[in-house]
C-alpha positions in Angstrom: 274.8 301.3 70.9 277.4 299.8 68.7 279.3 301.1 65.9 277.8 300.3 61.9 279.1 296.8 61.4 277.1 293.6 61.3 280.3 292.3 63.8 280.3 294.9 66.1 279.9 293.7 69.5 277.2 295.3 72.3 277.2 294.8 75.6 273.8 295.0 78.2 273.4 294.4 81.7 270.1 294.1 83.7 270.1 294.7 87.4 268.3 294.4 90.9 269.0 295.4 94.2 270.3 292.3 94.9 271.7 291.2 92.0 273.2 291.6 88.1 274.5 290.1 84.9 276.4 291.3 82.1 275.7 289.9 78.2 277.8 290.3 75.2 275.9 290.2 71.9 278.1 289.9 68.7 276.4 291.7 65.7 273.3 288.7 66.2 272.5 286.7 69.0 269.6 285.2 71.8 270.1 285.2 75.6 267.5 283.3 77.5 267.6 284.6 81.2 266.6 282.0 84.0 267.8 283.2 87.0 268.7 286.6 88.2 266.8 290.1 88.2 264.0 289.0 85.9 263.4 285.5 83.7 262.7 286.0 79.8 264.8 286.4 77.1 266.7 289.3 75.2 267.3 288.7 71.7 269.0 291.7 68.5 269.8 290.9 65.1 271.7 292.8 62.5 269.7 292.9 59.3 271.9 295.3 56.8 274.1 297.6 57.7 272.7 300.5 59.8 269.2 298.7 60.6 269.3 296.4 63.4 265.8 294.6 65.7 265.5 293.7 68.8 263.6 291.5 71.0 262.7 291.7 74.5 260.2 289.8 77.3 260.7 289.8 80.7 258.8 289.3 84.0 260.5 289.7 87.8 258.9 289.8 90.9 261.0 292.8 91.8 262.1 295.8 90.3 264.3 295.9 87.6 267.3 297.6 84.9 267.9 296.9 81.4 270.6 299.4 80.4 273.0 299.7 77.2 276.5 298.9 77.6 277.6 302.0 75.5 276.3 304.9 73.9 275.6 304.9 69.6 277.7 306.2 67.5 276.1 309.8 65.9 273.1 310.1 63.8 271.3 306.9 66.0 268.0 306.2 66.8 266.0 303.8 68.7 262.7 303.6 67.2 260.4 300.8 69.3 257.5 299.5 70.8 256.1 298.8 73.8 253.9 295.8 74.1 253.2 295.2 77.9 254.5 296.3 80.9 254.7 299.0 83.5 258.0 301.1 83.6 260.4 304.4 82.1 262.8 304.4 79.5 265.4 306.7 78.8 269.0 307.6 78.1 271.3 308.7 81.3 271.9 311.7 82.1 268.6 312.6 79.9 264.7 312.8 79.3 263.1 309.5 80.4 259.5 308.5 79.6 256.9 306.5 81.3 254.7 303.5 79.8 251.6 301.6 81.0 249.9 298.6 79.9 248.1 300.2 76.8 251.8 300.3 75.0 253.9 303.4 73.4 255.6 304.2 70.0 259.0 305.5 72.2 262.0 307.2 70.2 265.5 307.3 72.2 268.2 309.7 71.0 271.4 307.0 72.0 274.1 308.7 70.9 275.6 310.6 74.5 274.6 308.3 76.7 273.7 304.7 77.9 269.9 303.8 77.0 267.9 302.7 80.4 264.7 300.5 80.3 264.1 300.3 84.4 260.5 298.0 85.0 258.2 297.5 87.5 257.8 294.1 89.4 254.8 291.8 88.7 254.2 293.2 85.2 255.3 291.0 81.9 257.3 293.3 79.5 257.6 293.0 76.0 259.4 295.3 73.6 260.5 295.4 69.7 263.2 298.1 69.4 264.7 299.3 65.4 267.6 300.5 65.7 268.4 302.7 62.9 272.1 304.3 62.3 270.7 307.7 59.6 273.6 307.9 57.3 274.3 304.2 56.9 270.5 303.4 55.9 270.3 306.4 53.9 272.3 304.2 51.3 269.3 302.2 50.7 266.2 304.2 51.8 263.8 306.9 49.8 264.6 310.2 51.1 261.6 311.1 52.9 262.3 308.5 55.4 265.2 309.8 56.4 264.2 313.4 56.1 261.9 312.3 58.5 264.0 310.7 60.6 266.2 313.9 60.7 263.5 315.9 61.3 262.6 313.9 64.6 266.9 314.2 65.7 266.6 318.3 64.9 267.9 320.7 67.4 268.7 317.7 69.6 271.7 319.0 72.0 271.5 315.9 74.5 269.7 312.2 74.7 266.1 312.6 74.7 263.1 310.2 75.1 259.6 310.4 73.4 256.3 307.9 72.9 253.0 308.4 72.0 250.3 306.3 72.2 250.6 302.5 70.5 248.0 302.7 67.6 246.8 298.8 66.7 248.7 298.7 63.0 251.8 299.5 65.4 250.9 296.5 67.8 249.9 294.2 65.5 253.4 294.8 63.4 255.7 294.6 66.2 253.7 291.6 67.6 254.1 289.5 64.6 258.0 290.1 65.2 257.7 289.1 68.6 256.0 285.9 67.6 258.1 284.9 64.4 256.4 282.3 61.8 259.3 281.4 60.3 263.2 279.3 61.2 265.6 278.6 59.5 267.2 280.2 56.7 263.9 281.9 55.6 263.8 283.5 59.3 266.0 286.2 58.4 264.2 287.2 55.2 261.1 287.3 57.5 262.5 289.2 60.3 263.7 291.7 57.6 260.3 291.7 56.0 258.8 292.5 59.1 261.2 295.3 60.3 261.3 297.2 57.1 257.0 297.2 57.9 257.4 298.0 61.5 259.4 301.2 60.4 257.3 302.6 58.0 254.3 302.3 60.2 256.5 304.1 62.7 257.8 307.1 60.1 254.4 307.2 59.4 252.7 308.0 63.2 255.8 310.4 63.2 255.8 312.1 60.4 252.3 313.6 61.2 253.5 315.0 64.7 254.4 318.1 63.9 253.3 318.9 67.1 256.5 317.4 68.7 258.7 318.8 66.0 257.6 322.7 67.1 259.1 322.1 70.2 262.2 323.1 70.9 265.0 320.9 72.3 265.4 324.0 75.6 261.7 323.4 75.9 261.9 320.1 76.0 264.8 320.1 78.5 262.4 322.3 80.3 259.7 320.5 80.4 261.6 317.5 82.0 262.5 319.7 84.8 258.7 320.8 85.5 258.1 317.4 85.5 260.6 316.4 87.9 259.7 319.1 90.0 255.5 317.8 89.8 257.0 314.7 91.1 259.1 315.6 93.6 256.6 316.3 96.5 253.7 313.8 96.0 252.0 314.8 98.9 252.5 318.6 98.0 253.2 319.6 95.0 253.6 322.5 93.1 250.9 324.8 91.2 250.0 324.4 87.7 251.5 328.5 87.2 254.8 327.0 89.6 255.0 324.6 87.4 254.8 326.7 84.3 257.1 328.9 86.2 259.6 326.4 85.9 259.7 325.8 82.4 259.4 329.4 81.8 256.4 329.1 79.4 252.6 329.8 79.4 250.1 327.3 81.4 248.7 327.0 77.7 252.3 325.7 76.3 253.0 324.0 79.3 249.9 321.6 79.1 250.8 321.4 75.0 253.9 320.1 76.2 253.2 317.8 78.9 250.7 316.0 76.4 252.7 315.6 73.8 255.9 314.8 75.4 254.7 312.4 78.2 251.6 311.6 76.3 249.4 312.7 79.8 248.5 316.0 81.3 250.4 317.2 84.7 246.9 316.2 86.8 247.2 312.5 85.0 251.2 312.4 85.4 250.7 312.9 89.3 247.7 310.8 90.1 249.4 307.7 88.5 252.7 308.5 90.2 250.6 308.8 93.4 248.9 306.0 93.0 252.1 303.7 91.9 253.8 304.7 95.0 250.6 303.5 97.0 250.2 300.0 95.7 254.4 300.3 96.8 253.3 300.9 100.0 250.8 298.5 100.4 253.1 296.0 99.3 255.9 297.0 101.2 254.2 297.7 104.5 251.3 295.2 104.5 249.5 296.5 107.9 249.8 300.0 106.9 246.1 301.8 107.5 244.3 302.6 104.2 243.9 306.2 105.5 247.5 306.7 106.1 248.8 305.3 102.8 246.6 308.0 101.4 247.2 311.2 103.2 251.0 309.9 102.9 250.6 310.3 98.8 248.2 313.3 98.7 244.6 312.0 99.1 242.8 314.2 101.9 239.9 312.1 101.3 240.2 308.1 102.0 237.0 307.2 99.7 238.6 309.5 96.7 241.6 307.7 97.0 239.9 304.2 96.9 237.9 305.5 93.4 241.0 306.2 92.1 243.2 303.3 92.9 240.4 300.9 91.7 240.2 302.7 88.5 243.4 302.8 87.9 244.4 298.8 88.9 241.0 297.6 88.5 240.9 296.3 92.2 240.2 298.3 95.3 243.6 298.1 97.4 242.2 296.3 100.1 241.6 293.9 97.6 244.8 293.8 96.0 247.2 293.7 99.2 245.3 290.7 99.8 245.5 289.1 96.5 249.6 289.8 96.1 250.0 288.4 99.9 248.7 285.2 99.0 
């Protein structure tokens, strides 16, 4: 995102259809946002050189962008996680990931392209990002750290995204950043403190995916583009053997890969898609007839489709058109 100086400057923007706002953040700073796409604040602070943290919350009643001013210089990561919320993150022009209330441990590969953090509406967001530049903290850090962190850059040949699931050491350590005890002049040592924990809990969860590691970067390329195509048709889409077809792999590796790149099999992936693009619908066209919303998304069966939406929002959505219309 910025060059490896404590001074550098970075610049972020968030947008809405109807709306958007540019902030400049010079090596440390806080930006409260009141009025615009989403309210909240957005706050990153350099802590040596090559190790940065950042803070984010946000809630908007419509859909919104968080996206990087510029991409990293080489040998960058983003190392974070996801607290609460509903959305994708990504780098243009690259693999973009999708998280749900339950959290993810996300890594983003910066260094081609802008990072993109794009939410959903009604859904409070919280993230703590580490932003690690590989060579500069290699100065100071043992070297299976950053073997590790090399490891999970390998055979990179564009920006990529991953997560996995948000175990509760992660949470806990990310949340105690997010809710700092500390001001003053000890609030740096604690924020330092606390990042240098949050890493080594996150080096940890990766180090033991070798899973991820095995596969390659043209698989992983491929894999995107099975997704996109599982996606692309909601009402209609493609086999499992299309889809595996498409990556140019077994059904085997294909499921291998869909779980342990978007953290879901292809069957999960497309019911939640479906079933985000309902409560859309039902939010966007408030008189629309329960049948039609499902048949529109792939549900031949009404009743099915009302089992799944209340297990996947907790309300039946009857229930929840009401409730947001009020």
């Amino acid at each position: 995102m910025s060059p490896s100086t404590l001074g550098s400057v970075e610049l972020w923007s968030r947008s809405a259809e109807d709306s958007s706002a540019e902030h400049r953040f010079a090596g440390t700073g806080h930006e409260t946002f009141e009025n615009g796409p989403f309210s909240g604040f957005m706050d990153m602070r350099a802590l040596r050189e090559g190790l940065y943290v950042y803070r984010i919350q946000g809630h908007a009643r419509h859909a919104y962008r968080l996206a990087s001013g510029q991409p990293a210089v080489e040998g960058t990561l983003i190392l974070g996680c996801m607290l609460d919320g509903v959305g994708t993150f990504g780098a243009r022009g690259g693999m973009s990931q999708t998280w749900r209330e339950s959290g993810a441990l996300y890594v983003v590969d910066p260094t081609t392209d802008h990072v993109l953090y794009d939410l959903q509406p009604d859904r409070a967001w919280q993230l703590v990002a580490v932003r690690i530049e590989i060579e500069a903290l290699a100065q100071g850090t043992d070297r299976a750290a950053t073997e590790v962190l090399a490891a999970v850059r390998a055979g990179q040949d564009r920006a990529f995204a991953h997560s996995l699931p948000l175990d509760r050491p992660l949470r806990a350590s990310a949340q105690a950043l997010m809710t700092p005890i500390y001001s003053g002049r000890m609030a740096m040592l604690h924020a330092e403190a606390r990042t240098l924990e949050l890493l080594a809990l996150q080096l940890d969860r990766l180090a033991g995916r070798a899973d991820w590691v095995s596969l390659t970067a043209g698989e992983r390329i491929r894999l995107g583009q099975a997704r996109d195509a599982l996606l692309a048709d909601l009402r209609e889409p493609p086999s499992l053997t299309a889809l595996a077809g498409v990556a140019r792999m077994s059904e085997r590796r294909l499921n291998f890969g869909f779980r342990t790149l978007f953290g879901s099999t292809a069957f999960e992936l497309l019911r939640d898609a479906r079933l985000d693009l309902a409560r859309t619908l039902l939010a966007e066209v408030p008189d629309v007839p329960l049948k039609q919303v499902a048949f529109r998304i792939g549900y031949a069966d009404a009743s099915n489709f009302v089992k799944a939406y209340r297990r996947r929002f907790g309300v039946t959505p009857g229930l929840d058109r009401r409730l947001r219309a009020d």
